[in-house]
C-alpha positions as CSV (number, residue, x, y, z in Angstrom):
1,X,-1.1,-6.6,-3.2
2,X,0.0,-5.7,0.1
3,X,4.2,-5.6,0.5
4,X,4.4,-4.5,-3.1
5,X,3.0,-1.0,-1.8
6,X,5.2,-0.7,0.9
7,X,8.1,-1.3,-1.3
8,X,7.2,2.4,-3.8
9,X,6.8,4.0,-0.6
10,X,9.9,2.9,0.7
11,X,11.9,3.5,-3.2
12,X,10.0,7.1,-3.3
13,X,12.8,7.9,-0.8
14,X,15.5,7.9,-4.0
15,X,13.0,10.3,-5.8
16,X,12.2,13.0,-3.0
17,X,14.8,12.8,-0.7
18,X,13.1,16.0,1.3
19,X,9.8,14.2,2.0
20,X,9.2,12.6,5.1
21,X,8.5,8.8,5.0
22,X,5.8,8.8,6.6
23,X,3.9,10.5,3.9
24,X,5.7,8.4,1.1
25,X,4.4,5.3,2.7
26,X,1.0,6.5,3.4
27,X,0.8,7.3,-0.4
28,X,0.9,3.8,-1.8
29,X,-1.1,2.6,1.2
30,X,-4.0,5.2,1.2
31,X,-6.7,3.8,-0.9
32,X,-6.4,0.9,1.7
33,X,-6.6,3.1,4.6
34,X,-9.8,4.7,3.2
35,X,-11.4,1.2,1.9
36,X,-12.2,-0.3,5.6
37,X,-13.9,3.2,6.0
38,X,-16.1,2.7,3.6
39,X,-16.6,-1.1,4.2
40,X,-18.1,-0.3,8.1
41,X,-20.4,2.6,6.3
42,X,-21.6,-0.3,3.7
43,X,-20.5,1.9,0.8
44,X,-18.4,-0.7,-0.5
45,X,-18.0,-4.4,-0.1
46,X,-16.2,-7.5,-0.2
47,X,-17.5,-11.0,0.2
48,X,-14.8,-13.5,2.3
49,X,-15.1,-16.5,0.1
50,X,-12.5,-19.1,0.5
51,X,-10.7,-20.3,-2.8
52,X,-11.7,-17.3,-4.6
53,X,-8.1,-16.9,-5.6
54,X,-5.4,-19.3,-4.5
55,X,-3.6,-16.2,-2.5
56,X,-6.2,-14.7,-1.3
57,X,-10.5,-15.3,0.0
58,X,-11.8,-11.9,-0.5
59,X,-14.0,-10.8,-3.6
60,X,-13.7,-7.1,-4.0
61,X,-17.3,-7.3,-4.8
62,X,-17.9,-3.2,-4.8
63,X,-15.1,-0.4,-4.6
64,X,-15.7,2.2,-7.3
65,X,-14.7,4.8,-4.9
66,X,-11.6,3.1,-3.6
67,X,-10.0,0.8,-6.0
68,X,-11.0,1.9,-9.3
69,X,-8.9,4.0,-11.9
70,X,-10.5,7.4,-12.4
71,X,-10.9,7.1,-7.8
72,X,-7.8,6.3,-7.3
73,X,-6.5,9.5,-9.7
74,X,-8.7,11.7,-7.8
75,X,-7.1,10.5,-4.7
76,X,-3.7,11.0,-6.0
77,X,-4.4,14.4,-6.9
78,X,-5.9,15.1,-3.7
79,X,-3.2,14.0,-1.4
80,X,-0.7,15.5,-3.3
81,X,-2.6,19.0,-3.1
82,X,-2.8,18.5,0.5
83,X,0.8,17.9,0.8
84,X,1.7,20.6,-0.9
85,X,-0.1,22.8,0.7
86,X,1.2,21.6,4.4
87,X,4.9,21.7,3.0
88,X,5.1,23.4,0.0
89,X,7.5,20.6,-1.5
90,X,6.8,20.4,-4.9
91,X,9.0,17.1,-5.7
92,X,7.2,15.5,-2.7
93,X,4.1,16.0,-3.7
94,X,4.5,14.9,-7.0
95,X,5.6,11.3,-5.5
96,X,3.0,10.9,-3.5
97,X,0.5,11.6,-6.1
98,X,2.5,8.9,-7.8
99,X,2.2,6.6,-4.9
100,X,-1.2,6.8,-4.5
101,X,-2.1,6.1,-8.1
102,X,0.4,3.1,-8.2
103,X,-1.5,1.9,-5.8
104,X,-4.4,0.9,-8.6
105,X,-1.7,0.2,-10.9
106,X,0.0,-3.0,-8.7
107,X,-3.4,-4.1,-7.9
108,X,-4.6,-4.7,-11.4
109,X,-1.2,-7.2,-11.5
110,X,-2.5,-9.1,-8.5
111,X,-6.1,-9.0,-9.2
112,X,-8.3,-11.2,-10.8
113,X,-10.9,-9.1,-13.3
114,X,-12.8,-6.7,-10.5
115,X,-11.1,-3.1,-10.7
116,X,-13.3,-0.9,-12.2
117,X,-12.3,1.8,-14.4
118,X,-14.9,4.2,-13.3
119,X,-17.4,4.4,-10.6
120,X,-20.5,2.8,-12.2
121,X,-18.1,1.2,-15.2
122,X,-18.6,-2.5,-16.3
123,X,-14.9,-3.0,-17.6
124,X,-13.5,-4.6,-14.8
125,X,-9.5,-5.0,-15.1
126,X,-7.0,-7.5,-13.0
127,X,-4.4,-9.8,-14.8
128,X,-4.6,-12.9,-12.0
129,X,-1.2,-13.3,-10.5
130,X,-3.2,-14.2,-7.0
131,X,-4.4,-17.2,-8.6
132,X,-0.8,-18.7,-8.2
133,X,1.0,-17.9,-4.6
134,X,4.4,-18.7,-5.7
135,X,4.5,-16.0,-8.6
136,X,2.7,-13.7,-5.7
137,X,5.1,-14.6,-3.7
138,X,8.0,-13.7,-6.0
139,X,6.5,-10.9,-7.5
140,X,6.2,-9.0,-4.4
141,X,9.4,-9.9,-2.5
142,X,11.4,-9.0,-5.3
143,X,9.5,-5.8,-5.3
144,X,9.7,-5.3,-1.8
145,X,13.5,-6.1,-1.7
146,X,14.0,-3.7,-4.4
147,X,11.7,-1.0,-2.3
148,X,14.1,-1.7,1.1
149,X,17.4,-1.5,-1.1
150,X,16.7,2.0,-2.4
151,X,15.5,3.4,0.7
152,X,18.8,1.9,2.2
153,X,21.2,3.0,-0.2
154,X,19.1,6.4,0.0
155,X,19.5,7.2,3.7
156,X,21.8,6.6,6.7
157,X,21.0,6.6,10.2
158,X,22.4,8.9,12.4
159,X,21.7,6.9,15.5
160,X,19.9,3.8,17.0
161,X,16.7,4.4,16.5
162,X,17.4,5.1,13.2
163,X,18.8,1.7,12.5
164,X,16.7,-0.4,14.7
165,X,13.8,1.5,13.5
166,X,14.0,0.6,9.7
167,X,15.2,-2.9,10.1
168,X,12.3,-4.1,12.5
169,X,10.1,-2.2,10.2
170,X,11.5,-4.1,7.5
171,X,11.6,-7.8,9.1
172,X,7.8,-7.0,10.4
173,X,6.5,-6.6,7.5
174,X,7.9,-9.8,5.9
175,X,6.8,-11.5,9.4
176,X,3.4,-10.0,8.5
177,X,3.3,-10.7,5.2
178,X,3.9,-14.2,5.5
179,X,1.5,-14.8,8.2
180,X,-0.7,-13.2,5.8
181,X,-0.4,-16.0,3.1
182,X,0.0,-18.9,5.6
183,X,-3.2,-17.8,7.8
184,X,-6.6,-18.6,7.7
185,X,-9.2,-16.4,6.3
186,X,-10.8,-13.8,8.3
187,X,-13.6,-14.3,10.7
188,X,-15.8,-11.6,9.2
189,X,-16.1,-8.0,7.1
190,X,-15.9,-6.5,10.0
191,X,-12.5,-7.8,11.9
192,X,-11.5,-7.6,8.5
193,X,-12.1,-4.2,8.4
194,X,-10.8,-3.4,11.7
195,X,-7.4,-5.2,11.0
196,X,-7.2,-3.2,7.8
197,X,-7.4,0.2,10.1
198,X,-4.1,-0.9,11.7
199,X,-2.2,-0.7,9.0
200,X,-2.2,3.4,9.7
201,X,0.4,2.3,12.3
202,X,3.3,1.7,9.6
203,X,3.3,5.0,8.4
204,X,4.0,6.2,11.6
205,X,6.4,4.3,12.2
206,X,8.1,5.1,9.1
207,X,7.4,8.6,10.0
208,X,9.2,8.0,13.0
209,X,12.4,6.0,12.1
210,X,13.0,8.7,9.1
211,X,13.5,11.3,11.1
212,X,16.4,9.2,12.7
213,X,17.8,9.3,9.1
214,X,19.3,11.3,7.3
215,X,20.0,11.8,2.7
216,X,22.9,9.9,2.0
C-alpha cells in the first residue's frame, strides 16, 4: 500500500491535534523509509518480477526486520518513545506508535501471503487485494479521501502557504500515485531503492505546510 499510509497520517490530525504533521506522516511511512536502508546493506530483499501481482512487480522476498508483525511493533514503540521524549506529548506519541504499526496492518490487505509474523517465522500473512488494481485502486482512494477529509475538517490555514501547501501535497500524491500504477516496473533493486529514499521528502513537506495551519 502506498496512498493508504498517507491517508492515517493525514486522519491522525483528528486524534492529536498538538502533534506536528510531519511526525504523523512519517509514522505510517516509517517502516518504508527504513526498508530501502536495509535493501542497499543486502539485509533484506525484493526480487522485481513482472506479473507477480496484477498491481504491483516486486516480491517482498525477505523483510523480517521491516515488514513483519512483531518488527513493525518494535518500531512503533520505538518512535513513539522517541517522540515522547523530544516533545513530551503523550497523545502524540501514542498516534504515532499507532501509525507506525498500521503500517503492517494495511499491508497485509494489499499483500499477497509474504508478511512474516516474526523474524525467522514461516506464517507468512497478506489477503491479495494487489492481485486486482481496480479494488486497489478503490480501496486506497477511498482511504486516502477519507485521510485528506479529516485532516481538512481538522485544520485551517492561516495563510497561503498553508493552503497551497496541503492541496499540492494532496494533488501530488494522487499524480504520484497514479503514475505509480500506470508506469513500468523499475529498472533495478537499486533505483528502486533510491526512489524509495525520496519519499522522506513528504514528511517535510507536511511538516512544513502544518505549521501554516492551525486546530480548527
Amino acid at each position: 500500500m502506498f496512498i493508504g499510509h498517507f491517508a492515517v497520517g493525514l486522519a491522525s490530525k483528528r486524534l492529536a491535534p498538538g502533534t506536528n504533521l510531519g511526525w504523523l506522516v512519517a509514522a505510517p511511512l516509517l517502516l518504508d523509509l527504513i526498508w530501502p536502508v536495509l535493501l542497499l546493506a543486502n539485509v533484506e530483499k525484493v526480487v522485481i518480477e513482472p506479473g507477480n501481482t496484477a498491481f504491483t512487480p516486486l516480491d517482498f522476498t525477505y523483510y523480517p526486520y521491516t515488514h513483519s508483525l512483531v518488527g513493525a511493533a518494535c518500531w512503533a514503540l520505538v518512535f513513539g518513545l522517541v517522540y515522547f521524549a523530544l516533545k513530551r506529548d503523550r497523545t502524540g506519541a501514542l498516534a504515532i506508535g499507532a501509525g507506525v504499526l498500521s503500517h503492517w496492518l494495511l499491508d497485509a490487505v494489499v499483500h499477497r501471503p509474504d508478511l512474516p509474523l516474526y523474524p525467522g517465522g514461516t506464517t507468512l500473512i497478506g489477503f491479495g487485494l494487489w492481485n486486482s488494481i481496480p479494488g486497489t485502486l478503490v480501496v486506497e482512494g477511498l482511504l486516502f479521501l477519507a485521510g485528506a477529509w479529516l485532516y481538512l475538517k481538522a485544520t485551517r490555514p492561516l495563510d497561503r502557504a498553508g493552503t497551497l501547501g496541503c492541496w499540492s501535497f494532496i494533488v501530488f500524491l494522487v499524480l504520484i500515485y497514479i503514475g505509480n500504477a500506470l508506469g513500468p516496473p523499475p529498472p533495478g533493486v537499486t533505483p528502486l531503492a533510491a526512489v524509495a529514499l525520496l519519499v522522506l521528502i513528504f514528511p517535510l513537506w507536511a511538516g512544513w505546510f502544518d505549521r501554516h495551519r492551525t486546530p480548527r
